[in-house]
N, C-alpha and C positions, 0 to 999 in steps of 0.2 A: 322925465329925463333930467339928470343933473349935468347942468351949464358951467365950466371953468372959462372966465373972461380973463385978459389979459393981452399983454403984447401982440400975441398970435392970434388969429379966430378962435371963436369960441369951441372948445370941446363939447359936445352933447353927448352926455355918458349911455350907450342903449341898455336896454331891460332886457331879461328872459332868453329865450336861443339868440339872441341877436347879440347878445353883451357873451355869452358861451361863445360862440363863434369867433368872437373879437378875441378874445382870450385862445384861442385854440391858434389863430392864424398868428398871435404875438408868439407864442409857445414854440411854432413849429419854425419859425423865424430865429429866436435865439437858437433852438439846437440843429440850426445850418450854421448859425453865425460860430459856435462852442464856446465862447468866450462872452455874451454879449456884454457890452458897453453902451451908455447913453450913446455916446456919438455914434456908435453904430446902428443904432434904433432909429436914430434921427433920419440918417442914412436911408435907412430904408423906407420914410415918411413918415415917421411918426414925430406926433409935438411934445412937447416936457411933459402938457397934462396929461397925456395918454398914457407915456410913457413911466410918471408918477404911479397912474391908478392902474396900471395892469401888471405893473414887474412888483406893488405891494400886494395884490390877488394872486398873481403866482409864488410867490414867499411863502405867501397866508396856505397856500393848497401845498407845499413843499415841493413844488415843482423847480424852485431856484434859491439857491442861496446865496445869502447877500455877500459880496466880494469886499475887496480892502477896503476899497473909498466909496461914496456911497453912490457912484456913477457907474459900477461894474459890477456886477453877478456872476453867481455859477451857475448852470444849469445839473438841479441834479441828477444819478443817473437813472434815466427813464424809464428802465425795468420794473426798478424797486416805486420810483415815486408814483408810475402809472398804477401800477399793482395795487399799492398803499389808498389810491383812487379810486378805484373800482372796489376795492374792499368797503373803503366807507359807503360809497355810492348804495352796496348792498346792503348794508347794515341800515341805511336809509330807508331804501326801499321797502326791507322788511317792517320797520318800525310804522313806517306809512302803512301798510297795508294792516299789520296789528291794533292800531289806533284808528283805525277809518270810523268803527262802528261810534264807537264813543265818539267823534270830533262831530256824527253826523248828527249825532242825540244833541248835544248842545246846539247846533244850527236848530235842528227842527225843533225844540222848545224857544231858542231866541225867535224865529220868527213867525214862532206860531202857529206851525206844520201839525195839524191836529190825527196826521194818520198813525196808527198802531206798528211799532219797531220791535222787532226784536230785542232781546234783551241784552245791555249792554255787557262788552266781553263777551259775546259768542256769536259769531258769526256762521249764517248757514254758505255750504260753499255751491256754488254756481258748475256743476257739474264735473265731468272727471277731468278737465285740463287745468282746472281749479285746483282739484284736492293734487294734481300733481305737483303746479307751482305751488305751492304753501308746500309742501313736501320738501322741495328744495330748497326754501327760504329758509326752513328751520332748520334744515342741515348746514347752511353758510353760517347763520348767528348763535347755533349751539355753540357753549362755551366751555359746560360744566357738564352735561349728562344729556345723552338721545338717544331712547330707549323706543324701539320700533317693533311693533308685532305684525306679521305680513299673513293674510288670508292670500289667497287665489283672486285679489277685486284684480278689475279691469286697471286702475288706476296704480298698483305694485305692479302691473303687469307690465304696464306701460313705462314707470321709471326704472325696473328693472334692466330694460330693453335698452333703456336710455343712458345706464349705467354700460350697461356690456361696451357700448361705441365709443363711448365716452367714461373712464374708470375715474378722472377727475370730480364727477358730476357729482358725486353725493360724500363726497370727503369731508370730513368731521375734522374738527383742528384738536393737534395734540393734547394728552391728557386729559382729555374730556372723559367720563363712564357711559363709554356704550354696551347695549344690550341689542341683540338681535336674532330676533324671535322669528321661524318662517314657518307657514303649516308644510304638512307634511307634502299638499297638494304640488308645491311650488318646484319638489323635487324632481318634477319630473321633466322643468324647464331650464334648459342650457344658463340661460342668462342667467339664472336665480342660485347657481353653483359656481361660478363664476365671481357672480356677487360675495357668495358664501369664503370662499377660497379667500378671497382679496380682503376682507376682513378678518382671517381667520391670520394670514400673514401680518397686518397691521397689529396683531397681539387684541384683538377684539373680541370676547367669548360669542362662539353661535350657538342657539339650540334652533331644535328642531321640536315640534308639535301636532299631531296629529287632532284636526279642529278646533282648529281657531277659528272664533266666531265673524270677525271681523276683523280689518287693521286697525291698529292703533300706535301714535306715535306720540312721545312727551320730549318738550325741548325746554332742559332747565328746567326754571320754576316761571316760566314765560307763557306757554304755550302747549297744548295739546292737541291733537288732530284724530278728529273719528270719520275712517275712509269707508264709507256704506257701498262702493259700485262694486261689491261681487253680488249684494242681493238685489240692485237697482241696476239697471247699463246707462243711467242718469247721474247715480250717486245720491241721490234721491234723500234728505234727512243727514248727510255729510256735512259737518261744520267742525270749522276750529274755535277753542275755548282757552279763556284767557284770567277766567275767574277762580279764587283761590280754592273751593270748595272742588268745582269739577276737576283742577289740578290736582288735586289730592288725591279725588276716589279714581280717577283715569290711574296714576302712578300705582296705587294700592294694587289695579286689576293685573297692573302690566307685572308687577312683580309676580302676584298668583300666576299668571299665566306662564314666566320664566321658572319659577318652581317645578312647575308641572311638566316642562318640556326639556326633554333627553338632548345632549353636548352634543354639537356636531361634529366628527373629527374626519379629517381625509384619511383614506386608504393606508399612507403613504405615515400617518402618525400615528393609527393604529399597527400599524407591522412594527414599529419603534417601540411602541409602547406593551408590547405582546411576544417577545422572544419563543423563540420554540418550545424552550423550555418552558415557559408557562402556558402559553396556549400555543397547540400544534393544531394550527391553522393555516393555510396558506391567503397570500394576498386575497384570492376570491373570495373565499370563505370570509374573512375580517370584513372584506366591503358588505357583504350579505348580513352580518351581521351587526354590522354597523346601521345599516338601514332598516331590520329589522326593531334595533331599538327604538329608533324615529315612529314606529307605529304603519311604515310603508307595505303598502298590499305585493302580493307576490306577482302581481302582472307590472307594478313600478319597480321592484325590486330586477327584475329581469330585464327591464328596459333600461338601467342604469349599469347595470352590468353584463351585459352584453349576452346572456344565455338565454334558452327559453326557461320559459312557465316550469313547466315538467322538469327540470334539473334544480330549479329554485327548490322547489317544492320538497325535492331528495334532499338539498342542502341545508335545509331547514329542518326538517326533522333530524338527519345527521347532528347538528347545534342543541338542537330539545334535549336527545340521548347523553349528549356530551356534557350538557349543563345539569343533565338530571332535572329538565323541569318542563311540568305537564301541560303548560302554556305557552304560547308564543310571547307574551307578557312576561313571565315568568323566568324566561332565559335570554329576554333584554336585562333585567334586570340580575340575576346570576353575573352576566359579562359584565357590568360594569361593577359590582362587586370585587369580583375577581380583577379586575383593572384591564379587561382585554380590550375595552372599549371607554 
């Protein structure tokens, strides 16, 4: 502890939650006081040194700003300064947990820890509540690009879910490049359209995929994540990677995979974008064949739009004859030729 002597007893500065708390209870004291002033700190027990070393800690944290004479502050406003707080706090957090593997290689070489590590920059992850936070992490410190490919695992499953209650939860900060990749399988879950929507409004491109092998997610040029719990309920082989080489081939697959996977558009921007006059289709029809282009089977297709099996089935071939094309493949791609989709 650091000891200020002087006129008054001595100050003993505390360490760790205990010096936080101090700082919390000084905090919550000036923004009852609005104005605070030395004298009025004094006021309410506290001594010069205290009041030295914690109104220059709340400065330092921008939680106050220093007023005319150097015996009175502002408190600034708590919205913004809190925010600005908890912002870094995660940016922290994240960096801690990116750097663990590497900080723990040099402990166990300094002291001589002779057991076998993984190899530094890749961390394997500790099952699906794991691969979920690391999920959120890299969506808080993405800056520049996060580029997300979503199988059917337990763990998209689950922040999906987590997104729907919460649309806050996986927000990317402006002008970033995102890409977001769903398989086809996910269409057939409320959340995961939902999801879809709310970045399709945010100006985000979606596609859609029919077998994707796995998730996969790249933040920046920081971080990767490979989510294995659709083919483990463990996640089993699930690690994040931080090394330049697996950043590269991770990023090269993500874009193969964007390549390969049909635009997702709603209902509602496919009828905008398909006038009578060029495609005389009605709403239904556009939804059908909109998910037709996703690679969606005729028992999802039906579940998403509200008919049975046996009407899909007419409506779809209906679309084949119209597009002139002998495939179901075939007249996904015809529509978006044509621009109907």
């Amino acid at each position: 502890m650091t000891t200020w002597t002087g006129g008054s007893p001595a100050f003993s500065r505390p360490h760790g939650d205990a010096y936080e708390e101090l700082v919390s209870r000084v905090y919550i004291t000036a923004v009852r006081l609005g104005r605070p002033t030395r004298d009025a700190l004094r006021n309410e027990g506290l001594r010069d040194e205290e009041i030295d070393d914690l109104t220059a800690e709340l400065v330092a944290r921008e939680l106050f700003l220093p007023g005319i004479d150097p015996d009175s502050w502002q408190v600034a406003p708590p919205r913004e300064a809190m925010t600005r707080i908890a912002d870094r706090i995660e940016r922290r957090a994240a960096m801690s947990r990116a750097t663990a593997s590497e900080v723990e290689q040099l402990w166990r070489a300094a002291v001589g820890d002779g057991r076998v590590m993984e190899a530094p920059g890749m961390d394997l992850l500790k099952g699906v509540q794991d691969i979920v936070d690391r999920v959120r992490g890299l969506h808080r410190v993405a800056e520049e690009r996060l580029w997300w490919a979503m199988d059917a695992s337990a763990a998209s499953c689950q922040l999906l879910q987590q997104a729907a209650d919460d649309p806050d939860l996986l927000s990317i900060r402006p002008g970033a490049d995102v890409r977001v990749m769903l398989d086809t399988a996910l269409l057939e879950d409320e959340a995961a359209l939902r999801f879809m929507e709310r970045h399709e409004a945010a100006g985000h491109p979606v596609r859609v995929g029919n077998g994707i092998p796995f998730s996969l997610l790249l933040c920046d040029n920081r971080a990767a994540l490979l989510d294995l719990s659709r083919h483990d309920p463990l996640g089993d082989g699930s690690l994040e990677a931080r090394r330049t080489g697996p950043l590269l081939a991770i990023g090269t697959l993500l874009d193969e995979i964007w390549q390969l996977c049909t635009p997702y558009r709603t209902t509602a921007e496919a009828a905008a974008r398909a006038p009578g006059s060029r495609a005389p289709l009605d709403q239904r029809d556009l939804r059908i064949l909109n998910l037709l282009t996703t690679g969606a089977s005729d028992q999802l297709i039906a579940r998403q739009t509200g008919v049975s099996v046996r009407t899909v089935e007419r409506r779809v071939r209906y679309l084949m004859d119209h597009l002139a094309a002998a495939t179901r493949f075939q007249a996904g791609v015809q529509a978006v030729r044509r621009g109907w989709v």
